[in-house]
C-alpha positions in Angstrom: 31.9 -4.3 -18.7 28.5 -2.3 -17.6 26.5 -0.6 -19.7 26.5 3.3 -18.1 23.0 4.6 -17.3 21.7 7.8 -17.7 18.6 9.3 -16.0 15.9 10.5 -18.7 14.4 14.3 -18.3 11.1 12.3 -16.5 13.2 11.0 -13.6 14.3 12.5 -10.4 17.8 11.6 -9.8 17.4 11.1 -6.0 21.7 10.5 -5.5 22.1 13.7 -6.3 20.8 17.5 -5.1 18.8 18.8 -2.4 17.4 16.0 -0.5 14.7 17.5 1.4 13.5 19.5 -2.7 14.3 15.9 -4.2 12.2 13.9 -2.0 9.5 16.7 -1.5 8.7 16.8 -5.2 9.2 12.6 -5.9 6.2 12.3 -2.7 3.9 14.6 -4.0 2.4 12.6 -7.1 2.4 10.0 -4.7 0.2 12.1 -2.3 -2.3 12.7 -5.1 -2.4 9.1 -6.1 -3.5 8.3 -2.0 -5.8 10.9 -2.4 -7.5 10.0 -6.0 -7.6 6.0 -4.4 -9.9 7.3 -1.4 -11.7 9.6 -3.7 -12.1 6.7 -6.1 -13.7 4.4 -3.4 -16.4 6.8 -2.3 -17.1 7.1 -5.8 -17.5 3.7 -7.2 -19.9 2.9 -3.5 -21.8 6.3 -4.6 -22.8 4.5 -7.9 -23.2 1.0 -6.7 -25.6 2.6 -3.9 -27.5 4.8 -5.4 -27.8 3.5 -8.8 -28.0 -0.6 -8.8 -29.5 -1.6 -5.1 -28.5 -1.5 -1.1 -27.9 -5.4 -2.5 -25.7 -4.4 -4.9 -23.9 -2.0 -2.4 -23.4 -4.8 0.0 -22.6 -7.8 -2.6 -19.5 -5.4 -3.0 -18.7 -4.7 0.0 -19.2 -8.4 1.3 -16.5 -9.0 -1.3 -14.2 -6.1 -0.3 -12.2 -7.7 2.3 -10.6 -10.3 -0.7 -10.3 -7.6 -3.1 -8.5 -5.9 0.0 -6.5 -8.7 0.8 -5.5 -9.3 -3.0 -4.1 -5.3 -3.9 -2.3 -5.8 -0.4 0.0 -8.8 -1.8 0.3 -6.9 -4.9 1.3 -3.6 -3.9 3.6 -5.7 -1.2 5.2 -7.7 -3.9 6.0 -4.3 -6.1 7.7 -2.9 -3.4 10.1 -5.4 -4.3 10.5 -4.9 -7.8 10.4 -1.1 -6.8 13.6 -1.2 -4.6 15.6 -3.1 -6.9 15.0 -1.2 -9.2 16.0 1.8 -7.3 19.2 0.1 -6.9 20.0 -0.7 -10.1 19.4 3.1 -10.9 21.6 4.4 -8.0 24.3 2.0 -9.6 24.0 3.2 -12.8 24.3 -0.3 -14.5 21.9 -0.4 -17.6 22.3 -4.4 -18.2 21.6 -4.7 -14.4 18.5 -2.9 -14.2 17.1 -4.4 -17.9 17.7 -8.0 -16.1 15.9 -7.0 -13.2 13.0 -5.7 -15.5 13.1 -8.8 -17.4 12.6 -11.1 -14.3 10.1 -8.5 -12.9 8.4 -8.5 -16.1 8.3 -12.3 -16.0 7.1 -12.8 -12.0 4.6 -10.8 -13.0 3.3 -13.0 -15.0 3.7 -16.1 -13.3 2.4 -14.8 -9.8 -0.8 -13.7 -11.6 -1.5 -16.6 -13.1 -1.0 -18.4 -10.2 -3.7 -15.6 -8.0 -6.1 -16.0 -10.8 -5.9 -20.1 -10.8 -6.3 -20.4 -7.0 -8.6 -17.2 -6.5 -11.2 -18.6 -9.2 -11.2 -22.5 -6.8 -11.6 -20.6 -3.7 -14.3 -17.7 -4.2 -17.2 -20.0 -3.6 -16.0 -21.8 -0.6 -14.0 -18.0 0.8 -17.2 -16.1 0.6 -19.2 -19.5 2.3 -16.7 -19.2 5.1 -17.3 -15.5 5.4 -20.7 -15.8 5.8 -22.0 -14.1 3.2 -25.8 -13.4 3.1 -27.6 -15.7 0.5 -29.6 -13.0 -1.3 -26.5 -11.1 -2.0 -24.1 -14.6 -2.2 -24.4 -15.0 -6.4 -23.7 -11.3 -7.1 -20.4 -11.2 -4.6 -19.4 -14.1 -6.3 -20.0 -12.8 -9.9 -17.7 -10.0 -8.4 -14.8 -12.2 -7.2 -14.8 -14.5 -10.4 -14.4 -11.3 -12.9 -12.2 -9.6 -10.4 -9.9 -12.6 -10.6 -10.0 -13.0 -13.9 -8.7 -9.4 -14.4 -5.9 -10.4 -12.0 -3.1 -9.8 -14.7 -4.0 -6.1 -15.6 -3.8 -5.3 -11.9 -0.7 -6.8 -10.9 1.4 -5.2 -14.3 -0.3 -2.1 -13.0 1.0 -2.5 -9.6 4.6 -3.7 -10.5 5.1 -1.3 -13.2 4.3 1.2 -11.5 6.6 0.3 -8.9 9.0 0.0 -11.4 9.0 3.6 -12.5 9.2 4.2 -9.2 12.3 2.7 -8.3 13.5 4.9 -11.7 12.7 8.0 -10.0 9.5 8.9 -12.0 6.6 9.0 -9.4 4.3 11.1 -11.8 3.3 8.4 -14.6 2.2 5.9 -12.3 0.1 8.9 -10.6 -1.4 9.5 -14.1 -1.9 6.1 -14.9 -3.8 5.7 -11.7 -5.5 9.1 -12.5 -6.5 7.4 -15.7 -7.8 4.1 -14.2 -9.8 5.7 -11.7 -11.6 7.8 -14.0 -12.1 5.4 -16.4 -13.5 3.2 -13.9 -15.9 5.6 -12.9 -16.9 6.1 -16.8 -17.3 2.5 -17.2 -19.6 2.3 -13.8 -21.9 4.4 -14.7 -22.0 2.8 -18.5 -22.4 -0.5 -17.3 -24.7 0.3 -15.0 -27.1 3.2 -16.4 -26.8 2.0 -20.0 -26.3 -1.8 -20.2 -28.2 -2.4 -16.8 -25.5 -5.1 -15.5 -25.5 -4.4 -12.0 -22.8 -5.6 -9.6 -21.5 -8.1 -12.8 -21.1 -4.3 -15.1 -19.5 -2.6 -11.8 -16.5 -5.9 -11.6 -15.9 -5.5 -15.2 -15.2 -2.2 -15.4 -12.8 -2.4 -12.6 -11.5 -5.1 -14.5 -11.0 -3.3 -17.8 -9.8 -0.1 -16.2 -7.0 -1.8 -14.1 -6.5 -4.1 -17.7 -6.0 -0.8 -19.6 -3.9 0.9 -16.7 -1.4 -1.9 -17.0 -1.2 -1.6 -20.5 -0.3 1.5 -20.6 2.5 1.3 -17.9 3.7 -1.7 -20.2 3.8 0.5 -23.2 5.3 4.0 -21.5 8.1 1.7 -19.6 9.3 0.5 -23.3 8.8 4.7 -24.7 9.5 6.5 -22.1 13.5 6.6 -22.6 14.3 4.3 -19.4 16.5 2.3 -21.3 15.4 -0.5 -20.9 12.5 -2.8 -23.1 9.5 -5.7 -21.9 9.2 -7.6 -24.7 9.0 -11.8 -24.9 12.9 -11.9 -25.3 13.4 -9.8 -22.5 11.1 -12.6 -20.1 14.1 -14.6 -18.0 13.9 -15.7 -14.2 17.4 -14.6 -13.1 17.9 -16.2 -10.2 19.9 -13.8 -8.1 17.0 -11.0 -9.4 14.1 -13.2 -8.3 15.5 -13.8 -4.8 16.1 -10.2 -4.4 12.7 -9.1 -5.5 10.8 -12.0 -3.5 13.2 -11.4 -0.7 11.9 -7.8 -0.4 8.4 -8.2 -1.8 7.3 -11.2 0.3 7.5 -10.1 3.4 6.1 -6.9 2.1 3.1 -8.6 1.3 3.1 -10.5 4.2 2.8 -7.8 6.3 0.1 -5.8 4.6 -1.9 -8.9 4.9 -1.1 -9.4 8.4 -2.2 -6.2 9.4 -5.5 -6.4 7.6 -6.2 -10.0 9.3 -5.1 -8.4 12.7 -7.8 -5.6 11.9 -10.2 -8.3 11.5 -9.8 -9.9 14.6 -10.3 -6.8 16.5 -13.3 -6.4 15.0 -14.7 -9.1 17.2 -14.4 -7.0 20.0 -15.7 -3.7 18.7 -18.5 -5.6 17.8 -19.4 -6.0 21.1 -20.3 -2.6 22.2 -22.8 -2.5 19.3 -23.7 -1.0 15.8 -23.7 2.7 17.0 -20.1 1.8 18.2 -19.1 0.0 15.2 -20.0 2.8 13.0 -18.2 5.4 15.5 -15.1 2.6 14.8 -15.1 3.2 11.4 -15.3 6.8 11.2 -12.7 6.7 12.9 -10.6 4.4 10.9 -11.6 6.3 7.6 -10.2 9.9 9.3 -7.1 7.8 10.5 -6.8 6.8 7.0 -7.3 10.1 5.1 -4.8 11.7 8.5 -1.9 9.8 7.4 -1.8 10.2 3.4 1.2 12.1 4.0 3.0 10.1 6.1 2.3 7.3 3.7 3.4 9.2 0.7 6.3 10.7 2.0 8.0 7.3 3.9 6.8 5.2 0.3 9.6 7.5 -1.4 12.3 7.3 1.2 12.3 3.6 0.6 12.9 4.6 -3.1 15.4 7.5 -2.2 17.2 5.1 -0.3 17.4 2.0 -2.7 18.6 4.8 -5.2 21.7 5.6 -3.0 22.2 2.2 -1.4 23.6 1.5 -5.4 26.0 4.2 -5.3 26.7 3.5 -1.5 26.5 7.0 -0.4 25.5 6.1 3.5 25.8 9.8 4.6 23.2 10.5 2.1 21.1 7.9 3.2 21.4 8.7 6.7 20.1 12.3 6.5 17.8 11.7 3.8 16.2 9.4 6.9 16.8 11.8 9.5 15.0 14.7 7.6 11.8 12.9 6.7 11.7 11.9 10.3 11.8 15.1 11.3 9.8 16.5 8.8 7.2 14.0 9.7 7.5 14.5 13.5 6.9 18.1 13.2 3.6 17.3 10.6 2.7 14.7 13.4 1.8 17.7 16.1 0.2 20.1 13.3 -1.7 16.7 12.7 -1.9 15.9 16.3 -3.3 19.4 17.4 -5.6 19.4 14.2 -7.7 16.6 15.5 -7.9 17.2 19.0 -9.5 21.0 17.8 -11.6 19.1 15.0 -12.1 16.0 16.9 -16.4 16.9 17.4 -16.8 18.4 14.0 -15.2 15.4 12.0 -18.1 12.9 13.0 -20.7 15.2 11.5 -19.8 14.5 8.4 -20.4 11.0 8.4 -23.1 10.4 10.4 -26.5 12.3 12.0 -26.6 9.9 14.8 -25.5 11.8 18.2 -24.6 8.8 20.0 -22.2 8.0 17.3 -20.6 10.9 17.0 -20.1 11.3 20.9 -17.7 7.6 20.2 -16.2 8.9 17.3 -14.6 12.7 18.8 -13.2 10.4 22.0 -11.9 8.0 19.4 -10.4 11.0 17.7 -9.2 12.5 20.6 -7.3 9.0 21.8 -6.3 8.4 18.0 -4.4 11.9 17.7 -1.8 10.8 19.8 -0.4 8.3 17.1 0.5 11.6 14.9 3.2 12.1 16.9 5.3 9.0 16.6 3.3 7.3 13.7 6.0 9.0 10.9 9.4 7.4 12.6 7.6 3.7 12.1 6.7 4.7 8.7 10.1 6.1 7.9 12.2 3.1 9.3 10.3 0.6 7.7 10.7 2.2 4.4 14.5 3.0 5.3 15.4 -0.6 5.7 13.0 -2.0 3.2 15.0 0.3 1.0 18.1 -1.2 1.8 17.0 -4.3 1.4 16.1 -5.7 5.1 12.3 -6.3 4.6 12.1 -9.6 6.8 12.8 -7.2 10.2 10.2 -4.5 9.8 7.9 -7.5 8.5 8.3 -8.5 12.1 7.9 -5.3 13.7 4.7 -4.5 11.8 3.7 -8.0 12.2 4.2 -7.5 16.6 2.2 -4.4 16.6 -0.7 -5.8 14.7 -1.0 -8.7 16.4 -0.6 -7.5 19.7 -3.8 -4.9 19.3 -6.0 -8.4 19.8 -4.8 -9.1 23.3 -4.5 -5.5 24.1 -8.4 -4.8 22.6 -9.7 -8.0 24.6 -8.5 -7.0 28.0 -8.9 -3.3 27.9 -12.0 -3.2 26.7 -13.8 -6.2 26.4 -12.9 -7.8 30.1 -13.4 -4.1 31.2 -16.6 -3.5 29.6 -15.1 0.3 28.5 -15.1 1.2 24.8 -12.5 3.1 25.2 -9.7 0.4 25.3 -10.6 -0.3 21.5 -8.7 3.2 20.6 -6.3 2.7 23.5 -5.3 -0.6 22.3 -4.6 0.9 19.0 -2.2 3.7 20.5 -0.2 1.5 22.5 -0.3 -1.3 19.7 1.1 1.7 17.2 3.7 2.6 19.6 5.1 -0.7 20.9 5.6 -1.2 17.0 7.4 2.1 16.4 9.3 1.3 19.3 10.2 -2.1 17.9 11.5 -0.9 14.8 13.8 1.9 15.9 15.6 -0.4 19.2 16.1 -2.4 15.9 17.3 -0.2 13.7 19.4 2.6 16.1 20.9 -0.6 18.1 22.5 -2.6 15.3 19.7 -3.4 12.5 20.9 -0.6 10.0 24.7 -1.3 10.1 23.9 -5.4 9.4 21.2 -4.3 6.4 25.0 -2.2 5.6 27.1 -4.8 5.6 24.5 -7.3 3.7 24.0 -5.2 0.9 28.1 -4.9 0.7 28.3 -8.4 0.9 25.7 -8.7 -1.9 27.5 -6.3 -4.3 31.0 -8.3 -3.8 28.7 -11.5 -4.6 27.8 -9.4 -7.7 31.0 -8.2 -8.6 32.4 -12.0 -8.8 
């Protein structure tokens, strides 16, 4: 006999009510949480910059790309725990979701342990391979170590919050994130200004923020009336929990890292056309990034909304809860589309004085504004069928799309000599992935991520 659920006042019951209200007011502390993160990051280079050393500034940087690839696996891995959550929500089964939590709660654990153990053997010989600059070599790798070490506080952060997520409560992990940021910056500019410890004061206030972040998660998920409790009793591996949230997590993770390696490997070929290129590459990448905020926040709840109705099975629900935030996106896509093309020689300016780079950058732009328009249905049908519990499909998709940007930014541009097949490369890339995912999912893929989650609540049932 199951244990009935009921949603605290803190939650957003996304099974029942307006859908388009519902998911509009679930996205929007996750908007603000992708806009406090880039805030954040300007920020904390700000300090390092202008108040430790250029040295400093680029013993952190050298060490971004790890840092990158690490919160990549973890966010991946609590999309997991998020969506099964979600489910167990939807279903309204209290002893189901507390199990979950318990076997979050304890992967948690074990996978940081395990990131902190292999991340503290391979800084040395990682940032060797990288070819990181001696003068700047034993600060990057004070970084890493104390970054590492702080592993654990990050990764409750990231799966709690996920967590809460998958309960329908998108505003406390926006505050706790609120929190963490600003502490962060507090403890910058105390490490730094009063205690004089440089890049080694910088990692350890990361460290402590993120450490105080997940603490407080840990505490509100056992106060804040979910109904359920993390304590040591509560710590089990169930095994039909664990595959679930690997199941959906892994590939998660896989992905992100996937695209960031991709990203790398192009990099070789912008390089080529030379540092006022490279810069122009970047500015656009950081407007690209800042451009699709809302798309990000708006398909990272539909892959809660539908985990939340995939429990109660309500496919109709789920169907134009997906069609609507397609739409919606779609429409945002030419606003956004139109936006940069009028903006596309004004946007450069504020990032650079140099008017060779901002001549690259508004073509960039202009090429890049294309990807508004279909860059929301990816979004939205990866989420969809993460949501549902298919994450090893839009792993590949992703995975197709990234990759195939190398080939496509070696023979446009590089074998043509024209910088302009870096940005094409990224449009067709974009769309060849979009296209991908929906053949998949309108042509079969969402009626067989149906039929296995039915098969898996039968399994359940027995």
């Amino acid at each position: 006999m199951h244990r009935h659920l009921s949603l605290g006042k803190s939650r957003i019951d996304l099974t029942e009510g307006p859908i388009f209200k519902n998911l509009m007011v679930f996205t929007l502390p996750i908007l603000l949480g992708a806009i406090v993160t880039q805030l954040y990051n300007v920020a904390d280079s700000i300090i390092v910059g202008q108040f430790v050393s250029a040295d400093a500034l680029a013993a952190v940087s050298a060490s971004s790309p790890v840092m990158s690839l690490i919160n990549m696996f973890l966010i991946g891995l609590s999309a997991g725990s998020s969506v099964v959550i979600a489910q167990r929500v939807g279903a309204r089964d209290r002893d189901a979701l507390q199990n979950a939590v318990g076997t979050i709660a304890c992967l948690t654990l074990l996978c940081s342990l395990f990131i902190t153990v292999v991340g503290l053997l391979i800084s040395r010989p990682l940032l060797a391979v990288l070819g990181t600059p001696e003068n700047i070599f034993s600060d990057s790798l004070a970084y890493l170590i104390v970054v590492y070490l702080g592993t654990t506080g990050n990764m409750i952060y990231q799966m709690g919050s996920g967590a809460l997520r998958g309960m329908g409560d998108s505003t406390w992990p926006f505050l706790f994130l609120l929190m963490c940021s600003v502490l962060n910056i507090v403890l910058d500019l105390v490490a730094v200004l009063a205690l004089g410890l440089g890049v080694l004061g910088v990692a350890i206030a990361t460290a402590v923020s993120q450490l105080v972040s997940g603490i407080g998660v840990l505490i509100h998920l056992n106060r804040g009336g979910y109904g359920v409790k993390v304590t040591a009793r509560t710590l089990r591996l169930d095994g039909r929990e664990t595959r679930q949230v690997i199941g959906i997590g892994l590939p998660a993770a896989i992905q992100n890292i996937g695209n960031a390696l991709a990203a790398l490997c192009v990099q070789s070929s912008v390089n080529v056309f030379g540092p006022a290129f490279i810069a122009a590459n970047s500015i656009v990448t950081k407007v690209d990034d800042l451009i699709n905020i809302p798309v990000m926040a708006l398909s990272t709840a539909l892959c809660t909304y539908v985990g939340q109705n995939m429990g109660v099975f309500r496919l109709d629900r789920i169907k134009k809860g997906i069609n609507d935030s397609i739409l919606s996106l779609c429409a945002l896509g030419v606003v956004l589309c139109g936006l940069l093309i009028a903006l596309r020689n004004v946007f450069p300016w504020l990032f650079t004085d140099s008017a060779e780079v901002a001549a690259y950058a508004s073509d960039g732009l202009f090429i890049m504004s294309f990807m508004c328009l279909f860059h929301g249905i990816d979004r939205c049908l990866v989420n969809a069928m993460r949501g549902a519990g298919k994450s090893v499909v839009p792993m590949i998709t992703a995975q197709f799309g990234a990759f195939s940007r190398i080939p496509l930014a070696y023979f446009l541009a590089v074998k043509t000599g024209d910088w302009h097949g870096i940005f094409y490369a990224l449009l067709i890339a974009s769309f060849l992935r979009m296209a991908a995912i929906a053949v998949y999912y309108y042509c079969g893929g969402w009626k067989h991520a149906v039929q296995k989650f039915e098969a898996q609540r039968k399994q359940a049932a027995q």
